[in-house]
LODRENGU-429252 format. One record per residue (C-alpha): residue number from 1; residue in three letters; x, y, z. Coordinates in Angstrom, 3 decimals, decimal comma. Layout:
! LODRENGU-429252
<pt><kolkol>NUM</kolkol><nuti>ALA</nuti><east>X</east><north>Y</north><up>Z</up></pt>
...
***
This chain:
! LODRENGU-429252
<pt><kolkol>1</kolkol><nuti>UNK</nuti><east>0,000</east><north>0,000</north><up>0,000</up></pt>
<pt><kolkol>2</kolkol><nuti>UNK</nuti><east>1,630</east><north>3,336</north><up>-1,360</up></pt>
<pt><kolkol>3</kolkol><nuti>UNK</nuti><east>2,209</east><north>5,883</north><up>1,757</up></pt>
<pt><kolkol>4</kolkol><nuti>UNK</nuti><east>-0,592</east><north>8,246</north><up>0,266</up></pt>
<pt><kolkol>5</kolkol><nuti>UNK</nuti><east>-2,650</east><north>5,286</north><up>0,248</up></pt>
<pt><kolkol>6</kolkol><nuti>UNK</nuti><east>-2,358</east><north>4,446</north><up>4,306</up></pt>
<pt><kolkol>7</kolkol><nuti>UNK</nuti><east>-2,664</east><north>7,883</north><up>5,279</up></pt>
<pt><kolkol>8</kolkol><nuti>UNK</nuti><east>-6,640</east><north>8,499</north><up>2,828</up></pt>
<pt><kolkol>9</kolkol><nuti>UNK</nuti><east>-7,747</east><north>5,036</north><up>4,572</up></pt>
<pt><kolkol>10</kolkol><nuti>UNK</nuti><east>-6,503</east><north>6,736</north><up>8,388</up></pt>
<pt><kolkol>11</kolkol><nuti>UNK</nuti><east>-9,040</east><north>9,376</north><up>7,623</up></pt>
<pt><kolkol>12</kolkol><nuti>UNK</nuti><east>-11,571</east><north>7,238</north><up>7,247</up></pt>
<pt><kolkol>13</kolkol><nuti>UNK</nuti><east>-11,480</east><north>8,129</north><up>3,556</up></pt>
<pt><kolkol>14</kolkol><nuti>UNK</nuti><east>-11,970</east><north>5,387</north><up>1,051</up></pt>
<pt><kolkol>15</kolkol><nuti>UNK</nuti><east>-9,809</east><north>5,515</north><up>-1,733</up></pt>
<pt><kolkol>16</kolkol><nuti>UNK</nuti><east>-10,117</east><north>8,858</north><up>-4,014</up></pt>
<pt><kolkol>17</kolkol><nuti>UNK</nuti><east>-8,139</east><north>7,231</north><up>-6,980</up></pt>
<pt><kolkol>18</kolkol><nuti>UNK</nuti><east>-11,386</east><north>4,739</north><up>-7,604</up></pt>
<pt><kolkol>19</kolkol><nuti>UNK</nuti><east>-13,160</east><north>5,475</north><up>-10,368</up></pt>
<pt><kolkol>20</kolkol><nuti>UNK</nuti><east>-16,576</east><north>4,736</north><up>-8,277</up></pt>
<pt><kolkol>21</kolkol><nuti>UNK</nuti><east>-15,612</east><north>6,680</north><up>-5,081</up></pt>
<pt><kolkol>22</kolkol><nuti>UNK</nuti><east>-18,179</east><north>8,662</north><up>-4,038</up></pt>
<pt><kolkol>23</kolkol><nuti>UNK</nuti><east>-16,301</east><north>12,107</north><up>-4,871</up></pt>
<pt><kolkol>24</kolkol><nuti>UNK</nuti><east>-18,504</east><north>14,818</north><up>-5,293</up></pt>
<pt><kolkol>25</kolkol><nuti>UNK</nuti><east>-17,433</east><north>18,227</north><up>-7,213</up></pt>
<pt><kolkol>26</kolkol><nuti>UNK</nuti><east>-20,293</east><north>20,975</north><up>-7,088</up></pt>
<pt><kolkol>27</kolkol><nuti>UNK</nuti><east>-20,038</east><north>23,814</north><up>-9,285</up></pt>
<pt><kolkol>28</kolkol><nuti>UNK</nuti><east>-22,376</east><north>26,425</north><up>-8,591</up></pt>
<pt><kolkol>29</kolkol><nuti>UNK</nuti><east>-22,612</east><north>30,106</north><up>-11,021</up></pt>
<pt><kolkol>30</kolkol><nuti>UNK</nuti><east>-24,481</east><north>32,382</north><up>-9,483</up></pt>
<pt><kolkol>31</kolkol><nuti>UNK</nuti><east>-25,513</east><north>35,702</north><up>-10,589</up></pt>
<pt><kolkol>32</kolkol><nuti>UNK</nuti><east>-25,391</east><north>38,375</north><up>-7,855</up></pt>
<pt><kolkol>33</kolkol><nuti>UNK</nuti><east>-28,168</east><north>41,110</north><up>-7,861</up></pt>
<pt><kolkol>34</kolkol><nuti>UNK</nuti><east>-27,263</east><north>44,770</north><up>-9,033</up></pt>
<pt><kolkol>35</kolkol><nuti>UNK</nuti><east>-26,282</east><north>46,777</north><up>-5,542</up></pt>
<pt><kolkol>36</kolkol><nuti>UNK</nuti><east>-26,237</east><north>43,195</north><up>-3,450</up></pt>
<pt><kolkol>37</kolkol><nuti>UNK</nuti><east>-22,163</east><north>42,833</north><up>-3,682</up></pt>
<pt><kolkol>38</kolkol><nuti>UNK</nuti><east>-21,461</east><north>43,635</north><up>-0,276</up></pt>
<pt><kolkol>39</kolkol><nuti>UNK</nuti><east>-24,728</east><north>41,929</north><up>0,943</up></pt>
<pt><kolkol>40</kolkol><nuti>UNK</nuti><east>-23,572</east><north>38,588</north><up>-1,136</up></pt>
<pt><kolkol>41</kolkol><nuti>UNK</nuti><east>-19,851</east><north>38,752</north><up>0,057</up></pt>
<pt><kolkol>42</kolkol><nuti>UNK</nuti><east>-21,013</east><north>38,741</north><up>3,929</up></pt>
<pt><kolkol>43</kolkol><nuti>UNK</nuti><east>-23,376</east><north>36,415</north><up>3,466</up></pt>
<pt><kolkol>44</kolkol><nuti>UNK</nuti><east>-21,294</east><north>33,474</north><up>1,719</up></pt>
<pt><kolkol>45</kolkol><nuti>UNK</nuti><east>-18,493</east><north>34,318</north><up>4,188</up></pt>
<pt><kolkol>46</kolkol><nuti>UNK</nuti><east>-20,743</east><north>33,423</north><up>7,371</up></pt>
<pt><kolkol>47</kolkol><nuti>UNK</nuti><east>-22,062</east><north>30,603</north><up>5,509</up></pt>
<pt><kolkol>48</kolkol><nuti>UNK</nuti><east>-18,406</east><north>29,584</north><up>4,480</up></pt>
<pt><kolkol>49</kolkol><nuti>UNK</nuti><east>-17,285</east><north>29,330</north><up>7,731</up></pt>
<pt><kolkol>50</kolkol><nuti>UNK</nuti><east>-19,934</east><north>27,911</north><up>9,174</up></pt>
<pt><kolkol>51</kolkol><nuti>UNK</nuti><east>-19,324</east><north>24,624</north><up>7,129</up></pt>
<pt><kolkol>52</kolkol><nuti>UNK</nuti><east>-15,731</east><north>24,919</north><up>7,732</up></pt>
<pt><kolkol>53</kolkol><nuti>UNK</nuti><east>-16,223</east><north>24,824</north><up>11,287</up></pt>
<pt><kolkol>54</kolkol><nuti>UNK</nuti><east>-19,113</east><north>22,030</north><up>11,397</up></pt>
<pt><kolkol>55</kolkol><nuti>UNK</nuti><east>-20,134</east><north>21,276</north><up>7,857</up></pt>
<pt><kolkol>56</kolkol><nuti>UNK</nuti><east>-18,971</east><north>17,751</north><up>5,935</up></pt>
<pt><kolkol>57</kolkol><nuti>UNK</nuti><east>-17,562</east><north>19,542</north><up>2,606</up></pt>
<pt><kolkol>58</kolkol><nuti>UNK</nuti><east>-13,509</east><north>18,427</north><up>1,938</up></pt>
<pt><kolkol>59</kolkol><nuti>UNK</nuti><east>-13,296</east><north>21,112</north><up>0,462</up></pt>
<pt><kolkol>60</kolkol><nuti>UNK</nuti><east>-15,030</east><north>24,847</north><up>-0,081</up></pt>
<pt><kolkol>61</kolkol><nuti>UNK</nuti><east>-13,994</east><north>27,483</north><up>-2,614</up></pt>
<pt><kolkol>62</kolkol><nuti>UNK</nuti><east>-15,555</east><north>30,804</north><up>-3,932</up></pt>
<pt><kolkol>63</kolkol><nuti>UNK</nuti><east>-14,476</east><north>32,737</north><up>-6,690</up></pt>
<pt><kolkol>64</kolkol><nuti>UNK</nuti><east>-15,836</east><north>36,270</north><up>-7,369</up></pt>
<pt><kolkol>65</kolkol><nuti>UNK</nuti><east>-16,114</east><north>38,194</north><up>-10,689</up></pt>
<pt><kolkol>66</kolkol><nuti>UNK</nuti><east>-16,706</east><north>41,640</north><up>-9,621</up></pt>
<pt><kolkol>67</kolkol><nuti>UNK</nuti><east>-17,066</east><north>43,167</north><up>-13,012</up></pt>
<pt><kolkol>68</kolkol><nuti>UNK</nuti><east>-20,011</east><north>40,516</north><up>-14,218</up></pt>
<pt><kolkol>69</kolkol><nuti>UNK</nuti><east>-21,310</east><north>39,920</north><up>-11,125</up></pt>
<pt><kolkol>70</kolkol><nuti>UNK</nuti><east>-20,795</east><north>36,119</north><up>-11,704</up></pt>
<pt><kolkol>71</kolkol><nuti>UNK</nuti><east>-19,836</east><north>33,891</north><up>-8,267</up></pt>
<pt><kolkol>72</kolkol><nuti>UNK</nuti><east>-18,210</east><north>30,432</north><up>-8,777</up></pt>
<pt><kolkol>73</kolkol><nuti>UNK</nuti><east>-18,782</east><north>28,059</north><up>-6,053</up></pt>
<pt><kolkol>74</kolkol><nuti>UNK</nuti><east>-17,133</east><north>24,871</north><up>-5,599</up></pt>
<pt><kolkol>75</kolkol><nuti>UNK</nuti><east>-17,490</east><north>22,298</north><up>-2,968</up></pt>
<pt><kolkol>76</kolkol><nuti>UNK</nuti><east>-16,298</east><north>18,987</north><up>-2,872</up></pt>
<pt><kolkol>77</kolkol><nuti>UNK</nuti><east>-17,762</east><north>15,991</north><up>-1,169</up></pt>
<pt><kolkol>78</kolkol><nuti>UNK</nuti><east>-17,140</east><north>12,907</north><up>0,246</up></pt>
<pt><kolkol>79</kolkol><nuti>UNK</nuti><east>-20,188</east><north>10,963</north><up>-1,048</up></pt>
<pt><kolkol>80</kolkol><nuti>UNK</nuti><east>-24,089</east><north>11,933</north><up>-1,466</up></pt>
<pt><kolkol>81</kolkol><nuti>UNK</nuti><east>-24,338</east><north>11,407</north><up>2,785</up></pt>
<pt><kolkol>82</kolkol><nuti>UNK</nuti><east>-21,881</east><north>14,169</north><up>3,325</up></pt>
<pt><kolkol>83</kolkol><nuti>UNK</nuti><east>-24,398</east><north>16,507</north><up>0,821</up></pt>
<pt><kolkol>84</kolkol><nuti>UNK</nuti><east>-27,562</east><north>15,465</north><up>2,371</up></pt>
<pt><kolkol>85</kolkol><nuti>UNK</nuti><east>-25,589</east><north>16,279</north><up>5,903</up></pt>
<pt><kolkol>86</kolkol><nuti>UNK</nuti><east>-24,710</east><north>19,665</north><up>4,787</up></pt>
<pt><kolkol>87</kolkol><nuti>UNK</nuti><east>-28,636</east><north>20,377</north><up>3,308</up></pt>
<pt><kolkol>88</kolkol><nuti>UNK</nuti><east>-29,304</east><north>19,850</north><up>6,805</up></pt>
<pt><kolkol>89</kolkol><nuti>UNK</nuti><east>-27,226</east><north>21,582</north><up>8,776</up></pt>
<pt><kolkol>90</kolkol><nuti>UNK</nuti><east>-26,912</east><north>24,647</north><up>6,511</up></pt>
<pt><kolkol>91</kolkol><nuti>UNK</nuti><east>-30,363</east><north>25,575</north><up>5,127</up></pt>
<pt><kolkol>92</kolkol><nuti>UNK</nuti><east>-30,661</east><north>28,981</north><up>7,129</up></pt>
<pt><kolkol>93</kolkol><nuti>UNK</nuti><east>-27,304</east><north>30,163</north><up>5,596</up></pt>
<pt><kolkol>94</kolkol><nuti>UNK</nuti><east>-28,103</east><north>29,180</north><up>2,176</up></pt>
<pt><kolkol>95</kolkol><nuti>UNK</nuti><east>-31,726</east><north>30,780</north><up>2,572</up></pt>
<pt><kolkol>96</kolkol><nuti>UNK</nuti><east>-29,063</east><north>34,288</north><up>3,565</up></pt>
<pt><kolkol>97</kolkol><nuti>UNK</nuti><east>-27,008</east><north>33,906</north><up>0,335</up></pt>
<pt><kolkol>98</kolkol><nuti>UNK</nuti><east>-29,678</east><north>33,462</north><up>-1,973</up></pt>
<pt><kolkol>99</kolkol><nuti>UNK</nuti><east>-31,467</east><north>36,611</north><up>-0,955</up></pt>
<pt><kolkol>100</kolkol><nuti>UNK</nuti><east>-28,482</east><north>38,273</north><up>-3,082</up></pt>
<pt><kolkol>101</kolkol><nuti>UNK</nuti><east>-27,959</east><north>36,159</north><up>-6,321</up></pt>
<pt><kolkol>102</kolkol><nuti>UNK</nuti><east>-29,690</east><north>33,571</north><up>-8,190</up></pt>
<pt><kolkol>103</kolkol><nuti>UNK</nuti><east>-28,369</east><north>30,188</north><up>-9,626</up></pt>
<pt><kolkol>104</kolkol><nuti>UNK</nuti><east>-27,561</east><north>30,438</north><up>-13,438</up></pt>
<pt><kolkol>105</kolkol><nuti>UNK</nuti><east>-25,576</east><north>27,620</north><up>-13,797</up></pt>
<pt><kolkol>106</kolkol><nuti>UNK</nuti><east>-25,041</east><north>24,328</north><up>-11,552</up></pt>
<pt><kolkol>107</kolkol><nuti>UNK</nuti><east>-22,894</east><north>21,255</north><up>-12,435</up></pt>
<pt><kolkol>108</kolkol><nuti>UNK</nuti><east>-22,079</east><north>18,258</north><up>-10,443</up></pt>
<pt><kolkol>109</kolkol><nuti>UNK</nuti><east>-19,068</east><north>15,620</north><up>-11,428</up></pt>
<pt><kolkol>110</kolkol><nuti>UNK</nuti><east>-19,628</east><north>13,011</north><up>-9,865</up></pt>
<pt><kolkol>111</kolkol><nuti>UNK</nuti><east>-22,075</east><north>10,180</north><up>-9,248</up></pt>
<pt><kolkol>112</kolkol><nuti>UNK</nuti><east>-24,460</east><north>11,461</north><up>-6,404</up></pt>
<pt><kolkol>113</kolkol><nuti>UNK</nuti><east>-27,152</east><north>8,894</north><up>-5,660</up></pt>
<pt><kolkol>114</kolkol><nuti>UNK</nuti><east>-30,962</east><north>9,375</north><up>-6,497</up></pt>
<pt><kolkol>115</kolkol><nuti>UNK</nuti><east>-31,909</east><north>10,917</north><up>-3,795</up></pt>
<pt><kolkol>116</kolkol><nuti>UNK</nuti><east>-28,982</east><north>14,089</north><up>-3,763</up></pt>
<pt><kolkol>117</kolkol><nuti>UNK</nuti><east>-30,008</east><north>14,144</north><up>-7,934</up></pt>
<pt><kolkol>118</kolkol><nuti>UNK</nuti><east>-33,220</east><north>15,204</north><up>-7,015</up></pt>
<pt><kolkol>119</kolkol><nuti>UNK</nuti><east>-32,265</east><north>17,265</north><up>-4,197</up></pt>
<pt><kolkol>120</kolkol><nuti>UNK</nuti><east>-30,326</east><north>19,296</north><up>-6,509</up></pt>
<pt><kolkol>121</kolkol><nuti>UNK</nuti><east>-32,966</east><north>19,192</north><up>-9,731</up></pt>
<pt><kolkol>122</kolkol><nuti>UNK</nuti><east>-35,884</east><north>20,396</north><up>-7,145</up></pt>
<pt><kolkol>123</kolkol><nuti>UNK</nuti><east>-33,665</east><north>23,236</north><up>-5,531</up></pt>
<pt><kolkol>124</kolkol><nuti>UNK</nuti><east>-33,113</east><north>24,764</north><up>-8,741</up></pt>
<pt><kolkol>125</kolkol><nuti>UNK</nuti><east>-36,029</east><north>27,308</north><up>-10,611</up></pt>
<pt><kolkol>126</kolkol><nuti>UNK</nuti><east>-37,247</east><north>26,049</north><up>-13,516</up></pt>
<pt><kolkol>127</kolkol><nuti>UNK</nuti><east>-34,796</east><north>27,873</north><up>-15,483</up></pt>
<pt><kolkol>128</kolkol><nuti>UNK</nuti><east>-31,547</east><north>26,192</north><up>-14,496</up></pt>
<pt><kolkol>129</kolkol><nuti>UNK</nuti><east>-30,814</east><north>22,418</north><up>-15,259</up></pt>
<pt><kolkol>130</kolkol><nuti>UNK</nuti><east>-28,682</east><north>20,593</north><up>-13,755</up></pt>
<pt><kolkol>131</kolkol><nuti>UNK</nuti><east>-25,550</east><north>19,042</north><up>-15,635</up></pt>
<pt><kolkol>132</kolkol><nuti>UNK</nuti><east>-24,294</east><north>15,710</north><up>-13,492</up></pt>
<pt><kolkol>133</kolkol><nuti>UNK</nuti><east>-21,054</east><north>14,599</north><up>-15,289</up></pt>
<pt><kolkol>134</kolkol><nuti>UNK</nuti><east>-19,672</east><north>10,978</north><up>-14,405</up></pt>
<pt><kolkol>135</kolkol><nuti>UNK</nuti><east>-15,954</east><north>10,548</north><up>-12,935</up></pt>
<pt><kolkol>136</kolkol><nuti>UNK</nuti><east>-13,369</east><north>9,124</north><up>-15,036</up></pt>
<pt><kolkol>137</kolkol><nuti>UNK</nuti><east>-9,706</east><north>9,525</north><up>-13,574</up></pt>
<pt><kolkol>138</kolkol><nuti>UNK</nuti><east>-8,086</east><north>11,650</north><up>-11,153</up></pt>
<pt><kolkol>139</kolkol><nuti>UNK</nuti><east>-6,060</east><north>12,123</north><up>-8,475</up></pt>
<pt><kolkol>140</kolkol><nuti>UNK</nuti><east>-6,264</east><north>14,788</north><up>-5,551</up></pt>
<pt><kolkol>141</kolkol><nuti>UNK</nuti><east>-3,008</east><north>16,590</north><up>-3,626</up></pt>
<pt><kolkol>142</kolkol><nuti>UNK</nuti><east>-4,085</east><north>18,601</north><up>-0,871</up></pt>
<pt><kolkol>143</kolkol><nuti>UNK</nuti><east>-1,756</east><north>18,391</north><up>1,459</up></pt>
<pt><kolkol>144</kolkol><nuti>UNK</nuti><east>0,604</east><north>19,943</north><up>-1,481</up></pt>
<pt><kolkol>145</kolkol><nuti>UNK</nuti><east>-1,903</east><north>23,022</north><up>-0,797</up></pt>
<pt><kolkol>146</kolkol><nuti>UNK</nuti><east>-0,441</east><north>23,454</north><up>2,768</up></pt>
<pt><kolkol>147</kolkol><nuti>UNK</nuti><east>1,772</east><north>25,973</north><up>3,340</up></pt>
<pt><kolkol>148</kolkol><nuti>UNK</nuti><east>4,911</east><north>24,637</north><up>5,375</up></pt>
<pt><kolkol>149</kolkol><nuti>UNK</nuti><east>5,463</east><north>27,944</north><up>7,430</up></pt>
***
């Protein structure tokens, strides 16, 4: 078993390199309102560290194009569990950050199980469909990520 190997299955992580291993990648594009900037920015920051702090994502990002007024969220998940977990436990913070965009575009690579697919389809308006793309190949370094101050 390759070092890398030992140390995913010590977390209690099965093994990312599958094909079939429950990896989920969100992509959210959302459109903030004209005059909500500020609004938007506090919002996702509270709700961003609220899941850091308690919420199941590996991994949360959020990417800002001030001059379009286009926000790129991604979040990263162990398996459709860890999503329905952070439905749960986060509703009242995305019910804040939606009062200051709307959804144009939302993707998920991955292979979330029925019940997450329709979680996502009936959380959307009627004008956004989901795209679910299927895992292939991969690999994930992290701990590359960490600075070694």
């Amino acid at each position: 078993m390759t070092r890398r190997a030992i140390a995913v299955e010590a977390e209690g992580v099965d093994n990312v390199d599958a094909p079939d291993s429950g990896i989920l990648l969100f992509r959210n594009t959302m459109r903030i309102t004209e005059g909500h900037l500020d609004a938007y920015r506090e919002a996702t920051e509270r709700a961003v560290r609220f899941v850091e702090e308690h919420g199941p994502q590996v991994m949360v990002e959020v990417f800002i194009d001030e001059q379009k007024l286009l926000a790129h969220s991604f979040q990263m998940y162990r398996d459709s569990d860890s999503v329905r977990a952070h439905w749960k436990m986060s509703e009242p913070y995305i019910r804040e950050v939606m009062k200051h965009c709307r959804v144009e575009r939302f993707e998920v690579f991955g292979q979330p199980d029925s019940e997450v697919m329709a979680g996502v389809r009936n959380s959307l308006d009627d004008q956004v469909s989901p795209s679910f793309a299927a895992r292939f190949t991969g690999f994930m370094r992290f701990d590359a990520l960490r600075s070694e101050r």
